[in-house]
C-alpha positions in Angstrom: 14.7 9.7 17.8 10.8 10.2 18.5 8.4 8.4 17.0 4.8 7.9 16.1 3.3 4.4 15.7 0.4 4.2 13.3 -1.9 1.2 11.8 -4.4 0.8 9.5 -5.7 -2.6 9.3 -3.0 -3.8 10.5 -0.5 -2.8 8.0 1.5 -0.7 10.4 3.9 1.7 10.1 6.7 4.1 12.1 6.4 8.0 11.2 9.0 9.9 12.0 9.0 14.2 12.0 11.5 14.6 9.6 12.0 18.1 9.9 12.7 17.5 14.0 14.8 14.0 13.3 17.3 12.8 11.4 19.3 9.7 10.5 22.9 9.1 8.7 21.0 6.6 6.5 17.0 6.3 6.2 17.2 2.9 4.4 19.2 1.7 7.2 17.2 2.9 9.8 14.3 1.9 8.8 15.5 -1.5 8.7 16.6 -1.4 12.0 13.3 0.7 13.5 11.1 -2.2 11.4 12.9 -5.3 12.8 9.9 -6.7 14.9 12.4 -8.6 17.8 15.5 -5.8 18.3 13.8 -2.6 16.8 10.0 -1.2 17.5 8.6 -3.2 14.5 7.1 -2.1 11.4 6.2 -3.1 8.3 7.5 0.3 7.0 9.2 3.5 8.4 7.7 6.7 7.0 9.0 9.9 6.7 6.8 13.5 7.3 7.3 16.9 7.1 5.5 19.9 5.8 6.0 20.8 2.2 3.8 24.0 0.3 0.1 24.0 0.8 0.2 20.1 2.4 2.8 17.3 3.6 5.0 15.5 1.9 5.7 11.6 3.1 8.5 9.3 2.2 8.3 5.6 2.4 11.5 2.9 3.3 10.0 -0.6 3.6 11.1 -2.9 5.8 14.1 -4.4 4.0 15.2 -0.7 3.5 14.4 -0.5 -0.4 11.9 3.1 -0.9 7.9 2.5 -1.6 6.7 5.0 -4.2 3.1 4.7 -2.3 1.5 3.2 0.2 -2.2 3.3 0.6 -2.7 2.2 4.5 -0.1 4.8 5.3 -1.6 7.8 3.3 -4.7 6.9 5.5 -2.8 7.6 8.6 -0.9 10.8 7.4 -3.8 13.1 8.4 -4.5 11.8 11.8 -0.6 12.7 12.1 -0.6 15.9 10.5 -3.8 16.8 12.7 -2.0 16.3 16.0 0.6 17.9 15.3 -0.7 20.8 14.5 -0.4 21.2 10.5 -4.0 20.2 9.6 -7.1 22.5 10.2 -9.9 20.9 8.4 -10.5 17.4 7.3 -8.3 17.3 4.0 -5.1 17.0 3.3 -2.8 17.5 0.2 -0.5 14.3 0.6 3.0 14.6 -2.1 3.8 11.4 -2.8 6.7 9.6 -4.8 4.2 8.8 -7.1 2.5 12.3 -7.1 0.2 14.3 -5.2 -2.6 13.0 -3.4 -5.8 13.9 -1.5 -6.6 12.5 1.6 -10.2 13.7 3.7 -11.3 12.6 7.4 -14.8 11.5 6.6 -15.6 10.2 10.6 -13.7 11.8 13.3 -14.9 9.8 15.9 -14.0 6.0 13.7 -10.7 7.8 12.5 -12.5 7.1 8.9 -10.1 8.1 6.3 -10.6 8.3 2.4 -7.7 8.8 -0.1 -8.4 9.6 -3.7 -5.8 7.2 -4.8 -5.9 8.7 -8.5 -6.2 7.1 -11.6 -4.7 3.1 -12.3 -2.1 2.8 -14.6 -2.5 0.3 -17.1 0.4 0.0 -19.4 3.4 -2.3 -19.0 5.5 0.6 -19.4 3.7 2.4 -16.4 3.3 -0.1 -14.3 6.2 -1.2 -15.0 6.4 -4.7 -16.7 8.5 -6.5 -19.5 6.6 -6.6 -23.0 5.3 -4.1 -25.4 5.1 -1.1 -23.4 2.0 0.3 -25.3 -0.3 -2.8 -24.2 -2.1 -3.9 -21.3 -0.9 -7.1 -19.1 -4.6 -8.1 -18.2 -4.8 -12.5 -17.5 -1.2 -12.9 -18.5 0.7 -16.4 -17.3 3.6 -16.2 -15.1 5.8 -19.3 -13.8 6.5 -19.5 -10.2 7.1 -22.2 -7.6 6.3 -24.9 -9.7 2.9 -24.0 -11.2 1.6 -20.9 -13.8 -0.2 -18.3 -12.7 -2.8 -16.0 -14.3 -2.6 -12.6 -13.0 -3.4 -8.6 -14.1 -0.9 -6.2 -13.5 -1.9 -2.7 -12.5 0.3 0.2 -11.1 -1.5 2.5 -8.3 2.0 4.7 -7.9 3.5 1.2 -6.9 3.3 -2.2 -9.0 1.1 -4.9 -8.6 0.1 -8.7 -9.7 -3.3 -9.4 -8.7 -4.3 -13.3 -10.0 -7.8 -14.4 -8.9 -8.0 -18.2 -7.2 -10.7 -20.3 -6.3 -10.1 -20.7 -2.7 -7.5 -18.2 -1.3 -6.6 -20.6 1.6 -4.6 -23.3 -0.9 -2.2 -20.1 -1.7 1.0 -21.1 0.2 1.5 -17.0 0.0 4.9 -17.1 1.8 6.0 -19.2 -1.2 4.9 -18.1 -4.1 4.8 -14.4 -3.4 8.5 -13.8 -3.2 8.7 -15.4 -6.2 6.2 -13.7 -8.1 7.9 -10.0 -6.7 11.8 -10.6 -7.8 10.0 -12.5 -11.0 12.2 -11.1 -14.3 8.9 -9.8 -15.5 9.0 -6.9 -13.1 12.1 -4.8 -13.7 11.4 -3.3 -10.1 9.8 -5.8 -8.2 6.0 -6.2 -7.8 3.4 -5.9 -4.8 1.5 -9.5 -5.3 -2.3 -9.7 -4.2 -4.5 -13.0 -4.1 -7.8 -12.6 -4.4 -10.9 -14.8 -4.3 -14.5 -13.6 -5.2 -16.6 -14.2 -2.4 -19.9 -12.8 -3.5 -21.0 -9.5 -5.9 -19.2 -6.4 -4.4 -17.0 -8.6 -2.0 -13.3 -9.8 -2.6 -11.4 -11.3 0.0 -7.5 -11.1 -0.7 -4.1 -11.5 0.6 -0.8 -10.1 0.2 2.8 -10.1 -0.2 4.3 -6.9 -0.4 7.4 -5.5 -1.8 10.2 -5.3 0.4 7.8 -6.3 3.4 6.5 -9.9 2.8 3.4 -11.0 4.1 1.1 -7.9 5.6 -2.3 -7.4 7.5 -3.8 -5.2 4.7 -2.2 -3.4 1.4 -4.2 -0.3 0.6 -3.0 0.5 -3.1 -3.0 -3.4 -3.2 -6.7 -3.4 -2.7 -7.2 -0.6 -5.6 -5.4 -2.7 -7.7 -7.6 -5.9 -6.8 -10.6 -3.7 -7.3 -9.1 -2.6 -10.6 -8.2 -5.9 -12.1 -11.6 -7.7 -11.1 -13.4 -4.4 -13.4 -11.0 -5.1 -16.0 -11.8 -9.2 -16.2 -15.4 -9.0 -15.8 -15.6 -10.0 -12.1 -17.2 -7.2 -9.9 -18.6 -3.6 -10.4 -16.6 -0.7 -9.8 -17.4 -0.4 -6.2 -16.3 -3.7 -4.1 -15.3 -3.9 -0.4 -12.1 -5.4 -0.1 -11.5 -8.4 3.2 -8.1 -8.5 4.1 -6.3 -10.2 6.9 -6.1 -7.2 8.6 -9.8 -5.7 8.2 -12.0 -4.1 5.1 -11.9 -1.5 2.7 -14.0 0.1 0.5 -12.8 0.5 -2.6 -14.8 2.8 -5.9 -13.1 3.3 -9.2 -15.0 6.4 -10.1 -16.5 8.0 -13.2 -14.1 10.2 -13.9 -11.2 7.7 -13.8 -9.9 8.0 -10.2 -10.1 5.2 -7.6 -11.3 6.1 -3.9 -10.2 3.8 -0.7 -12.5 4.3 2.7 -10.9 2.6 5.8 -9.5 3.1 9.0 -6.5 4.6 10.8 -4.8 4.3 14.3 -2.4 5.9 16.4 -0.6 2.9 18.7 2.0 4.6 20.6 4.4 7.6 20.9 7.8 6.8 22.2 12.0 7.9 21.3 14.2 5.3 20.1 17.5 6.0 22.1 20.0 3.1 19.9 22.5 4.3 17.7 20.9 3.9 13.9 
């Protein structure tokens, strides 16, 4: 099987020309092609081929279970789609799990990349969350690993707990996070960001994502942050976003939507030759 290796901040990611390859079982393979010591290592194997007037991407985490979005790969999708051929100008129609998307190249030469990441959904049902499905879950208390936490949840395609601390670097995030994702609150799991306010306009956070752990960067994880700081009175809508892994800019928009700005790499092209 040939393979593409992309990153973007870190969060990185094994695309795979799926009208060229194939696989008895994508959830198995991509936990094989993710395994960091016996495969190529990944945090998430994703899927490409072309699909009406733009291309349509599948996403199997790590563990196998299928993202409905991923904001770090969507920024890496056009760089793709430009090399091999099925791009012509800087913007991309991107079909999602979680609906369509729009991607632009906004600086060739830093492989700039901005995804209009379309507009948060708010609801428990949307996101989606135990509780009346008609309301919001904005500073609700969860238990885990001994302690409560208050947290906002916010869906960006994909679900997400974002709880605002102090000082970021008491989190024990390998802890808590697993038990805040399988937590009974979340009938499919839950992305879960950290995030401390550093200054106006600047949030540093961390993450444990869904079927992947602990990551570099979480792109739809960093429009949720954004999101939930807006919603509890602790930033403007326009913040950049430190992560482990890099920075993001992130702007919830006037007319509802929520843009991310940040980079995108190509690492290596090679062919897994192992039986999946």
């Amino acid at each position: 099987m040939y393979f593409d290796k992309y990153q973007g901040l870190g969060n990185d990611f094994v695309f795979v020309d799926a009208e060229r390859e194939t696989a008895p079982s994508w959830p198995q393979a991509a936990r094989v092609l993710c395994e960091r010591r016996l495969g190529i290592g990944a945090d998430g194997l994703v899927l490409l081929r072309r699909y009406k007037d733009g291309v349509e991407m599948r996403i199997f985490n790590a563990d196998g279970s299928e993202a409905e979005m991923c904001g770090n790969a969507s920024r890496c999708v056009p760089l793709f789609a430009r090399e091999k051929g099925w791009l012509s100008g800087p913007r991309l129609l991107l079909y999602t799990a979680a609906g369509p998307v729009i991607t632009e190249i906004i600086n060739e030469k830093e492989n700039l990349v901005c995804v209009d990441m379309g507009a948060p959904r708010l609801l428990r049902a949307e996101i989606p969350m135990q509780g009346n499905p008609s309301e919001q879950a904005v500073e609700v208390v969860l238990q885990a690993a001994g302690r409560k936490w208050t947290g906002t949840a916010v869906s960006m395609g994909n679900p997400h707990f974002v709880i605002f601390v102090p000082d970021i670097n008491q989190v024990d995030l390998a802890v808590v996070g697993p038990q805040l994702e399988t937590h009974a609150a979340f009938p499919k799991k839950t992305n879960v960001e950290f995030v401390q306010k550093l200054a106006d306009g600047v949030l540093r956070m961390r993450v444990w994502e869904r079927g992947a752990g602990i990551t570099q960067a979480c792109g739809t994880g960093s429009c949720a942050a954004l999101v939930a700081a807006v919603l509890t009175g602790r930033s403007s809508k326009e913040a950049r976003l430190l992560l482990d892994g890099g920075e993001l800019l992130v702007r919830w928009a006037e007319d509802g939507h929520v843009f991310m700005t940040g980079p995108a790499q190509k690492v290596f092209t090679g062919e897994y030759s192992y039986a999946l």
